[in-house]
N, C-alpha and C positions, 0 to 999 in steps of 0.2 A: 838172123833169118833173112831170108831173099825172097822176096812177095813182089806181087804188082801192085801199083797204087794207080786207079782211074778216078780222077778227079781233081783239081789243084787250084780252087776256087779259094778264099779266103780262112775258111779252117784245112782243107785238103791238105794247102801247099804247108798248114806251119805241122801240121801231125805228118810231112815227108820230112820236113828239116828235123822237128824232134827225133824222129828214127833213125833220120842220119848220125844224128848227134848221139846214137849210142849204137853206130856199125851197124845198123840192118843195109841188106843194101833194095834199094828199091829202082825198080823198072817202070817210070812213072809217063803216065799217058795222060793229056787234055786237048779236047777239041782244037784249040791254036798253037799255034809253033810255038810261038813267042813264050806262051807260059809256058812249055817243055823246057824252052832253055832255060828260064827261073829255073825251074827243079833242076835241071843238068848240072847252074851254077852251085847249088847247093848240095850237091853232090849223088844225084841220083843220075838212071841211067835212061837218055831219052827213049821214048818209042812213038810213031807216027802213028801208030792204027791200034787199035788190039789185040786184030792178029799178029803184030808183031809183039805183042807187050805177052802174050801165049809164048810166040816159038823162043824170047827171050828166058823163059822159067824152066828149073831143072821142075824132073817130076818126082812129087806129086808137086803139083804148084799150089799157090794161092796169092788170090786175088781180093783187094779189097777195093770196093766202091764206094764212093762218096759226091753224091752230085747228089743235084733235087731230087725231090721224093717225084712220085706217078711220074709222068711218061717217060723223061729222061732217066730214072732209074730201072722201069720196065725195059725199056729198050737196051742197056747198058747189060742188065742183068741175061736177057732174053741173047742176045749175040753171044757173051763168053760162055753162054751155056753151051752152045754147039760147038764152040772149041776145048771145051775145059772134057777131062776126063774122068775115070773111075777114079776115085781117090782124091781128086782136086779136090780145095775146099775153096768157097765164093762168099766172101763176107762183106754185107748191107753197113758199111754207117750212118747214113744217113738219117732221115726221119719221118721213115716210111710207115704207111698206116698198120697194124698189127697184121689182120688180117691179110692183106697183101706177101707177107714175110711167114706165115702158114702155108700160103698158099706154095709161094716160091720154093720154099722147103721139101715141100711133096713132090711137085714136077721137081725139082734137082736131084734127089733122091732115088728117082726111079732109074736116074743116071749112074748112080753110086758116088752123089758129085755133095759133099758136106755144105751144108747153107748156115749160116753166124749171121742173126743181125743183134748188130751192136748200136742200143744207144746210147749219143754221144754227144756230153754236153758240156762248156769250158769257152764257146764262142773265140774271139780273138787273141783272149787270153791263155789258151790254151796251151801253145810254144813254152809259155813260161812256167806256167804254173802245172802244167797235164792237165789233162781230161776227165773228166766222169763217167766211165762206161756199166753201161748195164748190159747184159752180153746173155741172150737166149742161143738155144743149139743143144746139139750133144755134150755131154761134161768130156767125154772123148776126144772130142777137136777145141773145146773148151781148155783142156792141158797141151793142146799142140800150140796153139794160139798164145799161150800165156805171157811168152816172151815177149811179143810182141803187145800185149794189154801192161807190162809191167813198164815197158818205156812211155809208153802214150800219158800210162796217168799218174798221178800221187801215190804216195803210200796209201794203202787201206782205196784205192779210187777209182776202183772196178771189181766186178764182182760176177758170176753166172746167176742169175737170176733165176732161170727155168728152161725149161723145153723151147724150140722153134715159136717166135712172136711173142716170147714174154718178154727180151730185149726191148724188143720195140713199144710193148704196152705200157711196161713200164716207163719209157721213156715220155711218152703221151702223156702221163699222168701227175708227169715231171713239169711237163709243159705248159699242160694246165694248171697247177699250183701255180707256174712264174703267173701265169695270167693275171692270178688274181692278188699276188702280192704286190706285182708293176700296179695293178689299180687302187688299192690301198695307198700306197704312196703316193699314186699321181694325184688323188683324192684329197690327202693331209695337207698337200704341197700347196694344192690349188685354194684351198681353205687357208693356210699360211701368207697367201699369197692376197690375197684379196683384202686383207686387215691393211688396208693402206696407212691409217690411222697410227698405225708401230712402227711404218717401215722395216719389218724383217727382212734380212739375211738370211735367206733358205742356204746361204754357202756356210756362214756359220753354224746354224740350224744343224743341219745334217753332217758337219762336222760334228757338233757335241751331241749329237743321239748317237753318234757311233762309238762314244766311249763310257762303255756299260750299263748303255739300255738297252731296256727288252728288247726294243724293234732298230737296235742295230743287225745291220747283216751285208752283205756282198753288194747289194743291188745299193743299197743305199752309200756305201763307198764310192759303188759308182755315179750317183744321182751327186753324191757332195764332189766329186769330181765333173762333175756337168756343170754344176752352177758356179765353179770355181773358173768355169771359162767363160760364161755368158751368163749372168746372175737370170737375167728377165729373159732366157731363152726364145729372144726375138724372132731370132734368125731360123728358128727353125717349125715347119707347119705342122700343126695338130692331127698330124693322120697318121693312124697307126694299122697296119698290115697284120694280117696270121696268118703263118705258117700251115695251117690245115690241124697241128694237135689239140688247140682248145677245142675247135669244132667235136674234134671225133672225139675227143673227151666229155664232153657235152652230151652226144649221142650215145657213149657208153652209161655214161650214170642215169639217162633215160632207159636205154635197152635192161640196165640191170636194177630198177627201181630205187638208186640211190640220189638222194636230194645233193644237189650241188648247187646251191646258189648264186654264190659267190663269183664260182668260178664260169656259169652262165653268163648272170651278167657281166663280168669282166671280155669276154665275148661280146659283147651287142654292145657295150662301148666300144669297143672298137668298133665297129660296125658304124656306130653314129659317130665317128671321128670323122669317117671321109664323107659325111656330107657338108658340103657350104651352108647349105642354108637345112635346116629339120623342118618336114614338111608335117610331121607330128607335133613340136613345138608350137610351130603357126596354128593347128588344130585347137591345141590345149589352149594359147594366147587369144583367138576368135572365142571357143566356148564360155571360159573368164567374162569378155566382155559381154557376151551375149545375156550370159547368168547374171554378172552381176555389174556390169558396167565397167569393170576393169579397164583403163586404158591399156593400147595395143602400142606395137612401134610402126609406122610405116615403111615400108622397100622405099631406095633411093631412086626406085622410079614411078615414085607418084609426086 
């Protein structure tokens, strides 16, 4: 198949080289030159703008997007629509909020223009191993599409989901679980870590949980591959980012009265990674001594 590909950021550019590597030919566009000609080396075909990455596609075209969610994918989306046609189909991989990708759908639609959001998960690893797609839309462009879902991922490693935005919810929900498994681990680890008295090996550690217990799995492959390069992961600071999917999964199991605890707080730890200092901690550390005389620590500027 002969699709566009707008995006060539760190998963973008390896799901172009995967598709290369089984003849799709791809028309690939990114904000700087320079990664055009990464994809060009890799065998795709450059484009400067997206209207050039349009007049490059026979018709019916299609087009897949893969950049940041909200405005950069709003605006991505909102441009090809006024050049894409009846018939065109515009597919979201990224990791755009549900509703968002409802909404996209319907304004596309009234154009006669097919909308796919695909979620899509495999991270770096992905070139090698495929991707995980869960794939909302018509089952109609869902079988136009196929060829192109069967290179990207695994055997058995995509699937159509449901209608317009169940791609993406489900994806969300995907994300949320990582949340609360990354804290689980980070939790055992830190506990592991603190028995100074053993000296553990969190590299051996997590090597032997990963052969035939429960709580082996991917993440922890890669966690014994973390400590296999830096056991007391000095080097690296305690702050940890989201993507926007915990959040909005958080706020779904609010909107739809399901208790999620887990994966709440696995949220609001992050949250309190990036601060230096807990100004709630100092709260809780003053009331201790208040109540009961608890010594406190002093700031190193008293």
């Amino acid at each position: 198949m002969k699709i566009g590909f707008v995006g060539l950021g760190k998963m973008g550019m390896n799901m172009v080289q995967r598709l290369r590597n089984d003849n799709h030919d791809i028309v690939a566009y990114a904000r700087t030159v320079e990664t055009v000609k990464i994809a060009e080396e890799k065998g795709a075909e450059g484009a400067a703008s997206l209207q050039e990455v349009i007049a490059k596609l026979e018709k019916p075209r299609i087009v897949w997007v893969m950049v940041p969610s909200g405005k950069a994918t709003e605006d991505n989306i909102s441009a090809l629509s006024e050049m894409m046609e009846s018939g065109d189909i515009l597919i979201d991989g990224g990791n755009s909020m549900y509703k968002d990708s409802v909404r996209r759908a319907a304004e596309l639609k009234k154009k006669n223009i097919s909308f796919m959001d695909v979620g899509t998960s495999g991270g770096i690893w992905g070139l090698q191993i495929g991707y995980c797609m869960m794939i909302g839309g018509e089952k109609s462009t869902f079988e136009i599409m196929e060829p192109l879902f069967k290179t990207l991922a695994p055997e058995n490693g995509y699937a159509h989901v449901g209608p317009n935005g169940a791609g993406h919810y489900v994806k969300m929900v995907h994300n949320g679980i990582e949340y609360g498994m990354l804290q689980a681990y980070a939790e055992g680890f830190e506990i592991l870590n603190a028995k100074k008295e053993f000296n553990l090996d969190l590299h051996k550690i997590s090597s032997l949980w990963n052969q035939g217990s429960v709580v082996r799995s991917w993440l922890l492959e890669l966690a014994e591959s973390a400590f296999s390069k830096e056991a007391d992961l000095d080097s690296i600071r305690g702050y940890v980012e989201d993507s926007g999917e915990g959040r909005w999964t958080v706020a779904e199991a609010v909107e739809l009265d399901v208790p999620a605890p887990v994966i709440t707080l696995s949220l609001l730890e992050r949250f309190r990674s990036r601060q230096d200092e807990s100004f709630s901690a100092k709260v809780i550390a003053a009331l201790r001594n208040e109540f009961g005389g608890h010594a406190v620590k002093k700031t190193d500027t008293e």
